[in-house]
C-alpha positions as a printed Julia matrix, in Angstrom:
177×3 Matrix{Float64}:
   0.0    0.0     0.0
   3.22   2.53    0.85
   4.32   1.9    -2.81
   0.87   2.97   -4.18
   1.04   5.92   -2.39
   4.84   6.89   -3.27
   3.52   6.48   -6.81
   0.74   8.53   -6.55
   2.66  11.33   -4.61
   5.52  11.17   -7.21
   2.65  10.98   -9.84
   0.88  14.55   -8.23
   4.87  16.02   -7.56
   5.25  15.52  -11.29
   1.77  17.0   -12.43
   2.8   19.65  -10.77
   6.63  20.37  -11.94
   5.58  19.5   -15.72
   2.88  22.59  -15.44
  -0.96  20.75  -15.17
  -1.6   22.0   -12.02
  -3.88  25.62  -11.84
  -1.24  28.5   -12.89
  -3.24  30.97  -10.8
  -6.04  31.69   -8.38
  -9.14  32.25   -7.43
  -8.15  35.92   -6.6
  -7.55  36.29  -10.08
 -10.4   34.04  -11.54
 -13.33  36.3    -9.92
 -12.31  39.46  -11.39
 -12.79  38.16  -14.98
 -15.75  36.41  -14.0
 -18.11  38.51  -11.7
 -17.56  41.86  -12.89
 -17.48  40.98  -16.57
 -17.99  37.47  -18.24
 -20.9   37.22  -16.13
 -22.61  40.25  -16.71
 -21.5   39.88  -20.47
 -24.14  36.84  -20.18
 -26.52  38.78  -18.0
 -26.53  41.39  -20.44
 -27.01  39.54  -23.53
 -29.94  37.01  -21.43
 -31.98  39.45  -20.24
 -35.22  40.11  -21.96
 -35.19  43.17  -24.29
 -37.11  44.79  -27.13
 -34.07  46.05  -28.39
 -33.21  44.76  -32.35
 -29.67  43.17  -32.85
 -28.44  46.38  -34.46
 -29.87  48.59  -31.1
 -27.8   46.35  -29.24
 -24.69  46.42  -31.25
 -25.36  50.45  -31.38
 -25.02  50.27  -27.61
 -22.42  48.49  -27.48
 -20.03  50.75  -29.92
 -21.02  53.62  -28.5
 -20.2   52.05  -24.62
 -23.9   52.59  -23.39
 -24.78  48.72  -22.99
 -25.0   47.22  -20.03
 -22.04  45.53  -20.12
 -19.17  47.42  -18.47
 -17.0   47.54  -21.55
 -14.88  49.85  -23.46
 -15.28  49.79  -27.63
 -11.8   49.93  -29.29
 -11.82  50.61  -33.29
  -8.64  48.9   -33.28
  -6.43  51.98  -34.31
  -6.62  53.81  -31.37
  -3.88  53.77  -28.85
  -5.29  51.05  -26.06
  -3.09  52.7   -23.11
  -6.48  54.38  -22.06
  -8.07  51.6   -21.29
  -6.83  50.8   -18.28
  -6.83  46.8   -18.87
  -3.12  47.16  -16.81
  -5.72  47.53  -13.6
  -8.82  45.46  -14.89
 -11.94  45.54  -17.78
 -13.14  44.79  -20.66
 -12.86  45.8   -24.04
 -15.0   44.98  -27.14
 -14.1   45.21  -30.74
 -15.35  44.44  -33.86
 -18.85  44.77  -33.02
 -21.13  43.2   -36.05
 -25.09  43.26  -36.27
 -25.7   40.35  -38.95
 -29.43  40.96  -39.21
 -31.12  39.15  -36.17
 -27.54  38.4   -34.21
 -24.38  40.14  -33.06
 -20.76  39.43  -33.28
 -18.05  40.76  -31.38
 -14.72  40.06  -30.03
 -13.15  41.17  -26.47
 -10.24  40.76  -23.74
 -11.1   40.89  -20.37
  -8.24  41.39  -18.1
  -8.18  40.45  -14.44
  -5.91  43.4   -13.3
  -3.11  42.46  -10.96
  -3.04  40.68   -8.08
  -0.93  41.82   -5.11
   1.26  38.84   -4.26
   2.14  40.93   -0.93
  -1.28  41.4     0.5
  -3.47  39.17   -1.62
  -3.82  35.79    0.53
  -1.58  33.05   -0.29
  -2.28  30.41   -2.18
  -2.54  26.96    0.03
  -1.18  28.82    3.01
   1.97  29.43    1.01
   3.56  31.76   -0.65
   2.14  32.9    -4.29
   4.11  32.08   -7.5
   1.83  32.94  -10.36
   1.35  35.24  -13.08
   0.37  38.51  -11.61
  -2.31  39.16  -14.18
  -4.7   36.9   -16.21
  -6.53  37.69  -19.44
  -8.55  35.87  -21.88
  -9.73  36.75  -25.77
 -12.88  35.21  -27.15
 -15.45  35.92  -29.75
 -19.61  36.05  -28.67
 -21.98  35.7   -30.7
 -25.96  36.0   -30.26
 -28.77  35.32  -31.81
 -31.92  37.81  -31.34
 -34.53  38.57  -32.01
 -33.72  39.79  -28.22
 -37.65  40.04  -27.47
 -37.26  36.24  -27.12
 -33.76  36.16  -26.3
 -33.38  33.49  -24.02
 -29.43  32.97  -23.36
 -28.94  31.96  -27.47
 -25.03  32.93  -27.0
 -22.08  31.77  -27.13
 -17.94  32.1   -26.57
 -15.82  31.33  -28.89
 -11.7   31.29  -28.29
  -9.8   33.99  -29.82
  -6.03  35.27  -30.24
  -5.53  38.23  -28.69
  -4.28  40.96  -30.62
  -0.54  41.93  -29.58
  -1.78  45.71  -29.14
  -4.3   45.12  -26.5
  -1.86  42.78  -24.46
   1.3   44.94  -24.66
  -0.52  47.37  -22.29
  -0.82  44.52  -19.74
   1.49  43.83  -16.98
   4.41  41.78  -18.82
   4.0   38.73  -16.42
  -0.17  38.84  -16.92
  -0.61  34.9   -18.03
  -3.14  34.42  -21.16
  -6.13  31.6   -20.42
  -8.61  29.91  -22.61
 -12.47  31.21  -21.81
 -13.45  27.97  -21.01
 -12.33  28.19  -17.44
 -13.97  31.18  -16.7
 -17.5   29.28  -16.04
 -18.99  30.5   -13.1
C-alpha cells in the first residue's frame, strides 16, 4: 500500500513540476468572471425589445450594459486601463437578427504581498490573467433566451502589450462561473 502511495505522490509532484496544475487563483479568476464574463451573459440574457443592431449600437457607443470599453482597433489602447482590470470589445457586427463581437477581459493584478496566499503558502503565479474570445448571439432579443455563445480567440498583440508583462493568457473555457 506505501508503494501505491509513493507512486501517486511522485505521480501529483510531477503533475505539478511539468505545469498541469492551476497557474493561478481564485483571486484572479473572480475578477474576470463577476464583474465581466458574467454580466457579459446577463446582459445579452436578459429580456429586451431592443433589435440586434440597437444592441450592437449600444455596445459601440459604450452605453450597454455591459461594463466595456469599444476599441476601433487603431486607437492607442493605453487608455483603457486593462493594466488595472476591464473589458474591451471590438469588432462589433449586427448580422441581421444576431451580433458578433470580439473582447479581452483582463483580471488586473493581483498583489502577491497582501493578496492571501495560495494553500497557506507563498504565491508564484502570473500577476495578471486575461482571456480573448469571440460572442456571438442570436436575437430577435424580445425572445432572447441565453442563445449565446464564446468562442476562443487570439488576442491581438496591441491590446496585451498594455498589460502587466508577467499577466498569463487563459482559454475562456475556465472562466464558467
Amino acid at each position: 500500500m506505501r508503494s501505491v502511495r509513493k507512486i501517486f505522490a511522485l505521480a501529483a509532484i510531477s503533475l505539478l513540476l511539468a505545469g498541469c496544475a492551476p497557474h493561478y487563483d481564485d483571486v484572479l479568476w473572480r475578477p474576470v468572471v463577476l464583474p465581466y464574463k458574467d454580466l457579459i451573459a446577463h446582459s445579452l440574457a436578459a429580456p429586451s425589445d431592443l433589435t440586434s443592431s440597437e444592441v450592437a449600437g449600444q455596445i459601440l457607443n459604450n452605453t450597454s450594459a455591459m461594463p466595456s470599453q469599444y476599441w476601433d482597433g487603431e486607437s492607442d489602447p493605453e487608455g483603457f486601463g486593462l493594466e488595472h482590470g476591464g473589458l474591451v470589445v471590438w469588432d462589433v457586427v449586427d448580422q441581421g437578427g444576431s451580433i458578433q463581437f470580439d473582447g479581452l477581459i483582463s483580471s488586473g493584478p493581483r498583489d502577491a504581498e497582501s493578496d492571501p496566499p495560495i494553500h497557506d503558502g507563498p504565491y508564484f503565479g502570473p500577476s495578471a490573467i486575461y482571456t480573448c474570445f469571440t460572442v456571438i448571439a442570436d436575437a430577435p432579443m424580445e425572445q432572447y433566451e441565453g442563445s449565446f455563445g464564446y468562442e476562443e480567440l487570439p488576442c491581438p498583440a496591441e491590446l496585451v502589450e498594455t498589460l502587466d508583462p508577467h499577466a498569463m493568457s487563459a482559454p475562456i473555457g475556465e472562466f464558467k462561473g
